[in-house]
C-alpha positions, 0 to 999 in steps of 0.5 A: 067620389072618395079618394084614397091616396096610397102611400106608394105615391110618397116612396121617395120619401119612405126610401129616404125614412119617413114614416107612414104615421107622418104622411097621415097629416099630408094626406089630409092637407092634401085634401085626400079622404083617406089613405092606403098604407102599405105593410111592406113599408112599416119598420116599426109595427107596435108604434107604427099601427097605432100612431096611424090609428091616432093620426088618421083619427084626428085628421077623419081619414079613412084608412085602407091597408095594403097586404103584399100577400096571398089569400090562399096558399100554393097547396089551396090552404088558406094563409095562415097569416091573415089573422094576424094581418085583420088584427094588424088593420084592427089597430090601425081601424081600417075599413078596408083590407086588400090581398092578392087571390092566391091558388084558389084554385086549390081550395078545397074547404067550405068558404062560409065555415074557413072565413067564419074566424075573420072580422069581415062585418067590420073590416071589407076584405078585396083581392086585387088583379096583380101582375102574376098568371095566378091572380091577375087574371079576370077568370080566376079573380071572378071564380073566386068572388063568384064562389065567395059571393055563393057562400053568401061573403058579400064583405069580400070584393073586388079592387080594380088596378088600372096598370096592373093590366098593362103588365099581364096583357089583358084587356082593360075595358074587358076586364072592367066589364067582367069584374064591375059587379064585384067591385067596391075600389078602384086604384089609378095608374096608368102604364106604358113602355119606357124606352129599353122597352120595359113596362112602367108605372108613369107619373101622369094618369093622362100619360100612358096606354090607358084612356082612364077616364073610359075605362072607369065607366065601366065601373061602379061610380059609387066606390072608393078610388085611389091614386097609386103611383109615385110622384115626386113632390106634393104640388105633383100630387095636388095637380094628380088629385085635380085631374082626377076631380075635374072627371068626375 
């Protein structure tokens, strides 16, 4: 299994400066096989880009890059700004890139000629079920792969977000088995109530309202996975990753 760590695991020590290029070694030290950085926590892109390029090079990571935005527009307009995010991955030589789906239900363009432009032979774009009506639900997460996978883009997929599931209020495991056939990435977190009654994201894969290990069942084995929510220090981290090792 291929395991990913997303750099939200580390957000305590983002919040207090520390740069995405360093937890590259960290990564690798930990004895992850890639990492998932976020867009949202670089500061500094013309040097941050390429010295996770460098880093992740040297160390023989894969890396993953996480866009906190839209594929298509309110209007159904595809987003401007997705060359400018495939160019971004390109200098950091990523492998995957993940977006959120957006108002395809919009969309009224030819998805062949509009994704023509992006380098989808050489960077496989996903869309994420997040917490919003638009795009964290399973019918408009497979209308849209579904209409991708017609228009003959088998580079576009599918990232399953475990906890994510927790905050729309759809079905884990009916979700899992409706969206399995597009999926090529799995992110594991898990979910429950805290005591004010608000949702949140625990710490512990094996604490919250998700049995995750039969939920990923039925998903596809043969996909990337990623570790995605913070934790405090790295000994947290290793006994995270050895959960989720002693799965599979």
């Amino acid at each position: 299994m291929t395991l990913i760590l997303n750099t939200w695991i580390f957000e305590k020590d983002v919040q207090n400066g520390t740069s995405q290029v360093d937890l590259v070694d960290r990564v690798k030290k930990l004895g992850a096989d890639g990492i998932e950085v976020r867009r949202e926590y670089f500061k500094d892109f013309d040097s941050e880009l390429d010295g996770v390029s460098k880093a992740a090079a040297k160390d023989h990571l894969i890396v993953n890059y996480s866009v906190p935005d839209v594929v298509f527009e309110e209007d159904g307009s595809i987003n401007p700004k997705l060359g400018q995010y495939f160019e971004e991955g390109k200098k950091m030589g990523i492998s995957k890139i993940k977006f959120n789906t957006g108002h395809f239900d919009n969309y009224r363009g030819n998805l062949a000629h509009d994704f023509a432009k992006f380098p989808l032979a050489e960077i496989k774009m996903n869309v994420e079920n997040d917490q919003t009506p638009v795009s964290g639900t399973p019918d408009a997460i497979a209308t849209f792969l579904t209409a991708a996978r017609q228009a003959g883009l088998n580079s576009i997929g599918y990232v399953y977000d475990l906890g994510n599931w927790a905050f729309t209020g759809f079905d884990a495991v009916e979700a899992a088995k409706k969206l399995a056939p597009f999926c090529d990435y799995i992110h594991l977190k898990n979910s429950m109530l805290d005591a004010e009654g608000n949702m949140t994201t625990t710490a512990d894969l094996s604490k919250g309202m998700f049995n995750w290990q039969i939920i990923v069942s039925y998903l596809p084995k043969d996909v990337q996975f990623a570790l995605e929510f913070p934790m405090d220090n790295d000994d947290q981290i290793a006994s995270q990753i050895k959960l989720f090792e002693s799965a599979q």
